[in-house]
Each structure stands twice: as structure tokens, then as C-alpha cells.
C-alpha positions in Angstrom: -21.9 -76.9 43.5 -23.3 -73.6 44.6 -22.3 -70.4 44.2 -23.3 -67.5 46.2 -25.1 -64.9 44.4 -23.0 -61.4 43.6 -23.1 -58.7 46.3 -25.0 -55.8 45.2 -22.2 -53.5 45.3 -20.5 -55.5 43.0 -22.8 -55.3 40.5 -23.8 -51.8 40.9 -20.1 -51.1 40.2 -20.0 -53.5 37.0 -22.7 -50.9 36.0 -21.1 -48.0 36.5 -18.0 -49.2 34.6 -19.9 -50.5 31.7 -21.7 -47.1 31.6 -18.8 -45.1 31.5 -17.0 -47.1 29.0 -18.6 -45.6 26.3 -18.4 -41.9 27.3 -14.7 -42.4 27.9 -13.6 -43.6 24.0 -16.6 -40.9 22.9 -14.6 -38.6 20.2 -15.8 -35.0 19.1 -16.3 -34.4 15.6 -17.9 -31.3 13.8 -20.4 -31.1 10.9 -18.5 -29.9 7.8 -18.8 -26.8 6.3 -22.4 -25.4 4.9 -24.4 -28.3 5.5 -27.6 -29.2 7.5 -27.9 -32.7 8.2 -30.5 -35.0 8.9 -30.0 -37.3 12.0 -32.0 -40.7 11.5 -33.0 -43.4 14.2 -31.5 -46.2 11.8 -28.0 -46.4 10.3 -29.7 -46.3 6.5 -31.5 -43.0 5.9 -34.7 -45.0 6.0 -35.2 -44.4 10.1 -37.4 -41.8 12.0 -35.8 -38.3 11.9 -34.4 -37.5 15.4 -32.8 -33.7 14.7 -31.5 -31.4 12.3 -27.5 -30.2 12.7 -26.1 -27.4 11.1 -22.0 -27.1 9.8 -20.1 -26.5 13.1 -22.5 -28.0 15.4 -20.4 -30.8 17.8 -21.6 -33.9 18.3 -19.6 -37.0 20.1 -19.1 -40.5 17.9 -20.3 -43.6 19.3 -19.5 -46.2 16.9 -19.0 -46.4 13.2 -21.2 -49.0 11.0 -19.7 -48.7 7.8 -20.9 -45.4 6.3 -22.8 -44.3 8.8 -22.1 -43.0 12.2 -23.9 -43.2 15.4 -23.2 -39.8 17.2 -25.1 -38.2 20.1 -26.0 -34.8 20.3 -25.3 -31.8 22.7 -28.9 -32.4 24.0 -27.9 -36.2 25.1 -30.2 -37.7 22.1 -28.3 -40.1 19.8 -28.5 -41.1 16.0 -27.3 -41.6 13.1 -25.8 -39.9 10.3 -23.3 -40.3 7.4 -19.7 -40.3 8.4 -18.6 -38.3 6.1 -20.1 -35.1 6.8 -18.3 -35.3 10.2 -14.7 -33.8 10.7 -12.7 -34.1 13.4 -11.6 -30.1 12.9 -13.2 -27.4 14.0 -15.1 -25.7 10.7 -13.7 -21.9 9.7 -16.1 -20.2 10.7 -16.3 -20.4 14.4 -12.6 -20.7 13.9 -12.5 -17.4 12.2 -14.7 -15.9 15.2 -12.5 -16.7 17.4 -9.3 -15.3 16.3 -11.2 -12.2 15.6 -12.3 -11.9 19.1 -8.2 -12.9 20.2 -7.0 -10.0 17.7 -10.0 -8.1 19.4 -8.3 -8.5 22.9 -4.4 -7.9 22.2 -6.0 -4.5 19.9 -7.0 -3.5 23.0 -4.2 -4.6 25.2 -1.7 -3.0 22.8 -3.9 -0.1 23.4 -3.7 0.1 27.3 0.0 -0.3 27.1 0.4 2.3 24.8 -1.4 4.4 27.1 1.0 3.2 29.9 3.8 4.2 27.5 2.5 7.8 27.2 1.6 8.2 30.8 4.5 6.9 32.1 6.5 9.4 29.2 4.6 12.5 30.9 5.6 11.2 34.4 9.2 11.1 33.4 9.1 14.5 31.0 7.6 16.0 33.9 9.4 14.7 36.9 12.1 17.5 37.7 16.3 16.1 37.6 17.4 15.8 40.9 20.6 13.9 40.4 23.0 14.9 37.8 22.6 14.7 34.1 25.6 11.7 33.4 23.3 10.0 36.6 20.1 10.5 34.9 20.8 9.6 31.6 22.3 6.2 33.0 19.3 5.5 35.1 16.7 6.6 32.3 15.8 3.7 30.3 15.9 4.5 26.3 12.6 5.6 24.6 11.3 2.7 22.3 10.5 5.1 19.9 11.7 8.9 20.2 11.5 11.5 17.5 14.1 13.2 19.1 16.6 10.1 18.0 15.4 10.2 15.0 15.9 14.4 14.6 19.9 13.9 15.8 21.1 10.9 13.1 22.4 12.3 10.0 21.1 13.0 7.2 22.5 10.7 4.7 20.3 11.2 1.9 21.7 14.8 0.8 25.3 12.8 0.5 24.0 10.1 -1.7 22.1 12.8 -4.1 25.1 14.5 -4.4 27.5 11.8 -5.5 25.2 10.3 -7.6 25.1 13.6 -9.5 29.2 13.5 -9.5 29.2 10.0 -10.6 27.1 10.6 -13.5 29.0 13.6 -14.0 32.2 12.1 -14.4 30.8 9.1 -16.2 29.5 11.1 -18.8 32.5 13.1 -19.1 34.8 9.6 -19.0 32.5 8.4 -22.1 32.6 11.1 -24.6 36.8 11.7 -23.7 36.5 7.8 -24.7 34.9 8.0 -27.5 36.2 11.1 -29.1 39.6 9.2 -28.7 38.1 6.2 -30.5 36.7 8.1 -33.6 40.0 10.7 -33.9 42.0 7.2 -33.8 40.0 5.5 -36.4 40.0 8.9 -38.8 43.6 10.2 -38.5 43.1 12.7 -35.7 40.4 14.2 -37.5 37.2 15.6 -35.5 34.4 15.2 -37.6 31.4 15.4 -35.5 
């Protein structure tokens, strides 16, 4: 029986595939926090040293031999380390940098709109009525924040000060007609305080 040999294109694509196999199921991990970690040749520690990693450095898992990880590096080498000083999150710091660089941005995006805000308060303030004043208070849209609102609401606090003072005012007055009641009871009508 004979069988023709395999086309070359065939086998050139059987490469390709296996090739790409691996860097398909690859899976990023990070070095743990405030570590530097020697990358050996050899699963056990005993192999040639290949690199040094820092926490936060990414590196992509191959394969997993017990303890010990085969990872490659971000300059395409490959080695091995132990597993667990790999995480798959992201370590605090670099997470910390970036969030301080997104607060960064929306600081400074609240600060443009603000200045929108004000220039588009000055454009208004200064922007003569031509219709009439039911019109434009209608087609103005309401401040977001206005001193002048907060000028016209009541005062409320003068009010509360004040019956607070009546209150205790009349409570006292309530507690000694009480009592003077209770002690003239209990001694005959007699005051004797």
C-alpha cells in the first residue's frame, strides 16, 4: 500500500496551528507584591538563571509542573519560577498609579467644565433681555448652584432659637408650679422653702 507523501502546504499549516496553540491558552499573571524573583532554566531552582522579575512585572504561563511554573517573559525568553509568587491580579501599586492618573483627568475635566459653567454664567449675566421677563425666566435654565437662591429662602434658624427659648421657658415654669403643688400637698399648704 502506498501512500502519497503530505503536500507541503499541509504541513506548513499543521505548523502554524501547533505554534499557535500554545500562545492562544497563554494566561497573564503578575509577580506579587515586593518581590524579585529569580527565573531558572529548570523547574527546581537548581537550573541556569535566565532573568530577574520584580513585583508587578507580567509575564504569560505556559504550563504548570507541580510547584513550579514555566512562564515567558515580556522579552519572548521563557523559564521557570515558583507558582506561587504569581497572581493573576494586577499588584496595588501600578493599580494605585493608575487611578491616580484617572482622578488626575476628571480633576481636570471637572475643572474645564467649571470654567464652561462660569463662562457661560458671564455670557448669560451679560446678554441684554430682549423678550419679556415671564419669557425669560421660562427659557433660562436654573443655576446649579446660585447664592442668590440661597439669599431669598428663609431664615429658619432665628424661629427655632426662639421657641426653644419659650419651651424651656415654660418647662421650667410648668416644673416648679408642679412641684410647689406637690410639697404644699404633702405639708398642709404650707410653703416652706
Amino acid at each position: 500500500m502506498n501512500v502519497p507523501p503530505p503536500a507541503p502546504a499541509l504541513l506548513a499549516a499543521l505548523g502554524l496551528l501547533a505554534g499557535a496553540a500554545p500562545a492562544a491558552a497563554a494566561e497573564a499573571l503578575y509577580v506579587v507584591e515586593q518581590l524579585v524573583v529569580s527565573i531558572s532554566s529548570t523547574p527546581d531552582a537548581g537550573g541556569e538563571h535566565i532573568a530577574s522579575l520584580k513585583s508587578g512585572d507580567r509575564v504569560e504561563l505556559i504550563e504548570r509542573s507541580g510547584d513550579a511554573a514555566h512562564v515567558r517573559l515580556a522579552n519572548g525568553k521563557d523559564g521557570w519560577l515558583r507558582s506561587s509568587y504569581l497572581s493573576t491580579e494586577q499588584p496595588l501599586r501600578p493599580r494605585l498609579q493608575q487611578s491616580e492618573a484617572e482622578v488626575t483627568g476628571l480633576k481636570a475635566q471637572v475643572s474645564r467644565l467649571e470654567a464652561q459653567l462660569s463662562g457661560a454664567s458671564s455670557l448669560r449675566a451679560a446678554a441684554p433681555l430682549a423678550a419679556a421677563p415671564e419669557e425669560a425666566a421660562a427659557a433660562a435654565p436654573a443655576p446649579l448652584f446660585s447664592a442668590a437662591g440661597e439669599a431669598a429662602a428663609p431664615r429658619v434658624w432665628p424661629w427655632a432659637v426662639l421657641s426653644a427659648a419659650l419651651a424651656l421657658v415654660v418647662g421650667f415654669g410648668l416644673g416648679w408650679w408642679v412641684l410647689d403643688r406637690s410639697i404644699r400637698k404633702k405639708y398642709g399648704g404650707l410653703k416652706i422653702y
